[in-house]
C-alpha positions as CSV (number, residue, x, y, z in Angstrom):
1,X,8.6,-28.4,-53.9
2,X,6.4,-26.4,-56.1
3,X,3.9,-24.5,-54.8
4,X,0.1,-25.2,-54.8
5,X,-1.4,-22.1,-56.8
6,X,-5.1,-20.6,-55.5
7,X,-7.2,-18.6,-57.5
8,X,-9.2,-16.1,-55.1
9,X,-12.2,-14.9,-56.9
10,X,-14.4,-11.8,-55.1
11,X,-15.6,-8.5,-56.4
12,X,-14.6,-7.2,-53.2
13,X,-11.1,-5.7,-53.2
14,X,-10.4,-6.3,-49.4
15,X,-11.6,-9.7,-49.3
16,X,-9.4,-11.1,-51.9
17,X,-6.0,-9.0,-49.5
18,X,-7.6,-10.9,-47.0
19,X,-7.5,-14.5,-48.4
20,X,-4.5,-13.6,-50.3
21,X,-2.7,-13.0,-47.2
22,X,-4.2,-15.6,-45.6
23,X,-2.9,-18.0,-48.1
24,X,0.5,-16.7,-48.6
25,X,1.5,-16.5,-45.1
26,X,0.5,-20.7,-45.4
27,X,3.3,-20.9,-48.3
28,X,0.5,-21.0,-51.0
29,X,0.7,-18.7,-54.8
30,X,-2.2,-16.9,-55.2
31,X,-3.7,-15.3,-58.5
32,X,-7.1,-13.3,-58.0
33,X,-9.9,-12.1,-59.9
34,X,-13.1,-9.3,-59.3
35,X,-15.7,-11.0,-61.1
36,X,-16.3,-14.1,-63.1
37,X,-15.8,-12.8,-66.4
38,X,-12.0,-12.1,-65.5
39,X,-11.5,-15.2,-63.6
40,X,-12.5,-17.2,-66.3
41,X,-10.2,-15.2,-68.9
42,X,-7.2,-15.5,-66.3
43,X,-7.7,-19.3,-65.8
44,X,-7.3,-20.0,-69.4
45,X,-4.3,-18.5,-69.3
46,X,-2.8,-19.8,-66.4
47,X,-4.3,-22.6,-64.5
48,X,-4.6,-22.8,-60.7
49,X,-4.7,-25.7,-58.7
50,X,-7.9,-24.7,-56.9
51,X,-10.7,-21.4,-57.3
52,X,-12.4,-20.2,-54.2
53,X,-15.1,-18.1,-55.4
54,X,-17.6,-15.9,-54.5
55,X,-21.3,-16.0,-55.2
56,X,-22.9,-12.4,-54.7
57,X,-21.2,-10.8,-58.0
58,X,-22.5,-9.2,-61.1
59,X,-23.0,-9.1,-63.7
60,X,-22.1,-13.1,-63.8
61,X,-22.5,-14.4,-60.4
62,X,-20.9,-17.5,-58.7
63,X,-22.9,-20.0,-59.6
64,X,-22.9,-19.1,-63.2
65,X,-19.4,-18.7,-63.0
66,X,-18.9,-21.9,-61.8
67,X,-21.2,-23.1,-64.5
68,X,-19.2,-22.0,-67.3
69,X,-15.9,-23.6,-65.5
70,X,-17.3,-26.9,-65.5
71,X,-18.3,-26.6,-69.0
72,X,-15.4,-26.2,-70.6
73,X,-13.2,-29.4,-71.1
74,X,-9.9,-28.3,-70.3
75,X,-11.0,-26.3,-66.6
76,X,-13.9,-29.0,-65.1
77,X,-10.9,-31.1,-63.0
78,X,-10.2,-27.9,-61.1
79,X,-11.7,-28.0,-57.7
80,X,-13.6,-25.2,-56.5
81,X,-15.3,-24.1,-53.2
82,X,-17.4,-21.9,-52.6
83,X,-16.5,-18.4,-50.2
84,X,-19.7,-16.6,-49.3
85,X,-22.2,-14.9,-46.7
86,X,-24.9,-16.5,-48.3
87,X,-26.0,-19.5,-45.7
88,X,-26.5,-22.7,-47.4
89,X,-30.1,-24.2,-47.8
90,X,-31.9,-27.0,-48.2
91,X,-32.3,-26.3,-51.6
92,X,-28.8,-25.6,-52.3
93,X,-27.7,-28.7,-51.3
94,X,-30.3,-30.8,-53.6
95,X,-29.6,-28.7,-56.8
96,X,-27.2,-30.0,-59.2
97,X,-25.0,-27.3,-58.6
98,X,-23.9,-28.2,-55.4
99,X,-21.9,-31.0,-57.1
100,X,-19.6,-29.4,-59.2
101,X,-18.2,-27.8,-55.6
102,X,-15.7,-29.2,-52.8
103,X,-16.8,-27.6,-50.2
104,X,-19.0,-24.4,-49.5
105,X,-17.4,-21.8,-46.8
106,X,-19.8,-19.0,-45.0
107,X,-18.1,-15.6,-44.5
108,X,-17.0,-15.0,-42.3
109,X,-14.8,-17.8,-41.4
110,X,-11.1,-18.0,-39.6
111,X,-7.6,-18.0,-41.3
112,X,-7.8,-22.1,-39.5
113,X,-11.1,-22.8,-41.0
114,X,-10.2,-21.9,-44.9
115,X,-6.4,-23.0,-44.8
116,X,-7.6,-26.4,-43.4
117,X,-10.3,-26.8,-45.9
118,X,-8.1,-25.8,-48.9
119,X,-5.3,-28.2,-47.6
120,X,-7.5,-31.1,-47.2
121,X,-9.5,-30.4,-50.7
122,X,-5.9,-30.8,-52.0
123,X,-4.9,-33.7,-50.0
124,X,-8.0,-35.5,-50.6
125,X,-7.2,-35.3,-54.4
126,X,-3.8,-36.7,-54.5
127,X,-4.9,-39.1,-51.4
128,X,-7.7,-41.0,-53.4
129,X,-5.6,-41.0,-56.6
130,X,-3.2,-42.6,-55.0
131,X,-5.4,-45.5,-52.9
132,X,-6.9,-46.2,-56.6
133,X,-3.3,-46.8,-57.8
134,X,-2.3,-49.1,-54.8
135,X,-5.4,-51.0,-55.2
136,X,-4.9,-52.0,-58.8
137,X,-8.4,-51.5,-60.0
138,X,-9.7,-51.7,-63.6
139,X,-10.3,-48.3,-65.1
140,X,-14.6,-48.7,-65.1
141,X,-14.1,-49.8,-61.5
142,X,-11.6,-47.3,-60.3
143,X,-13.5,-44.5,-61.7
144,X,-16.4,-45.6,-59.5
145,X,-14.3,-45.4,-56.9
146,X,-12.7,-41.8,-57.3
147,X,-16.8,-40.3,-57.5
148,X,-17.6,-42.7,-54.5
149,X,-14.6,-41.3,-52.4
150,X,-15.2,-37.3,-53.8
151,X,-19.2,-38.0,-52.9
152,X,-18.4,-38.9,-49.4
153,X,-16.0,-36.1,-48.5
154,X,-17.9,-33.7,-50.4
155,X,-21.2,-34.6,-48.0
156,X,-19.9,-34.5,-45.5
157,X,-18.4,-31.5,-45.3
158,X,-22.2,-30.0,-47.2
159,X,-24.3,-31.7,-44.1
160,X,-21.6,-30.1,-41.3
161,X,-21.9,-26.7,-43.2
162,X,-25.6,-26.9,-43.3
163,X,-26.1,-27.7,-39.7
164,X,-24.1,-24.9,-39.1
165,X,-25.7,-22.7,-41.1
166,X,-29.1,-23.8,-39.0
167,X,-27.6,-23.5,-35.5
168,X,-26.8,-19.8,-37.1
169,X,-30.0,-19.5,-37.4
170,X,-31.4,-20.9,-34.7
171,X,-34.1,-23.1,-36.5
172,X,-33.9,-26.6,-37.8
173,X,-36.9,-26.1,-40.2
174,X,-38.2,-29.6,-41.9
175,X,-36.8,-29.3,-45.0
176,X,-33.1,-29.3,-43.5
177,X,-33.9,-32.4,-41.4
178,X,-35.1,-33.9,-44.6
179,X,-31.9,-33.0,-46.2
180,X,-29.7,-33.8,-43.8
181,X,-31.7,-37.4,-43.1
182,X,-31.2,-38.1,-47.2
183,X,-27.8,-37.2,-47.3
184,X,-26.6,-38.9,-44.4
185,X,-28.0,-42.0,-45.8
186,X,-26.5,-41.9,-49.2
187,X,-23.0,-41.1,-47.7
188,X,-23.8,-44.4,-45.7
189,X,-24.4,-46.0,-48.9
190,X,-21.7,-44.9,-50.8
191,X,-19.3,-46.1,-48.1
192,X,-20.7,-49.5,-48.5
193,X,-20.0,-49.2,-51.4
194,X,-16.2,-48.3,-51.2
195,X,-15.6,-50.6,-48.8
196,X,-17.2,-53.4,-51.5
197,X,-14.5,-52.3,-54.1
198,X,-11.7,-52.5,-51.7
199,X,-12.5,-56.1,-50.5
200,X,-13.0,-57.2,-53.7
201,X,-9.4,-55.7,-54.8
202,X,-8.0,-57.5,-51.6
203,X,-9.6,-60.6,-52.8
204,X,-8.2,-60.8,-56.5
């Protein structure tokens, strides 16, 4: 079986031993980076099956790193979460940012916590892929289904991390119950919406 390959991007040296090790000891290849300049030049070379990256680098930080990822055609399908101290907001959450990620992790966070969420960003790729191939669906159909399905789990896991990051806190301020009311209903819509399509694929 071929292993999965990580890339573990952090401009500090003994975080990325950290995750590496983390990640090795689970069976997993790691490749690693100190900024986003070098992760993107290493990536082009040699593509990983997943990126978790920081956000607090310089001089191009997270965010812009994940940016220029996502802009370039042959490096957008590579999931990538997020591995940070800074707390996610309100804000973060409704930018369009947000949705170019899988998941975002707060540091600091258990060798449990991160292997779990990198196995099941990887599982939940190959799962849905393969419940569109069992369900025979057209291709304008099927990719409304792969961005319902990738919607869902990636919500859910944003509105779990946000309520965490409040309870941290210890204040649910208005704008996070806002947040959290919004998103909850959309997942709720979207899975609606999913189950739709998979009746109507039963029925044909």
């Amino acid at each position: 079986m071929v292993k999965k390959k990580i890339m573990v991007v952090d401009d500090d040296p003994s975080i990325v031993v950290i995750v590496k090790d983390m990640l090795e000891s689970e069976g997993y290849e790691t490749m690693w980076a100190y900024s986003g300049q070098e992760c993107l030049d290493k990536i082009r070379r040699e593509r990983p099956d997943l990126i978790l990256l920081d956000i607090i680098m310089e001089p191009m930080n997270g965010w812009q790193t994940l940016d220029a990822i996502k802009a370039d055609e042959n490096l957008r399908s590579i999931p990538v979460l997020m591995l940070t101290v800074v707390p996610l907001t309100p804000e973060a959450v409704k930018s369009k940012a947000i949705e170019n990620i899988e998941i975002y992790i707060v540091k600091p966070f258990s060798k449990k916590e991160l292997v779990q969420e990198v196995g099941s960003t990887l599982g939940k790729e190959e799962s849905v892929e393969s419940k569109v191939a069992s369900l025979k669906l057209g291709a304008d159909i099927a990719e409304e289904y792969k961005k319902l399905a990738k919607y869902v789990d990636r919500h859910t896991k944003l509105v779990r991390t946000l309520e965490e990051c409040c309870k941290r806190e210890g204040t649910m301020s208005t704008s996070a119950r806002t947040v959290l009311k919004i998103q909850r209903r959309l997942i709720e819509d979207c899975k609606k919406r999913i189950a739709e399509i998979e009746e109507m694929a039963k029925g044909r």
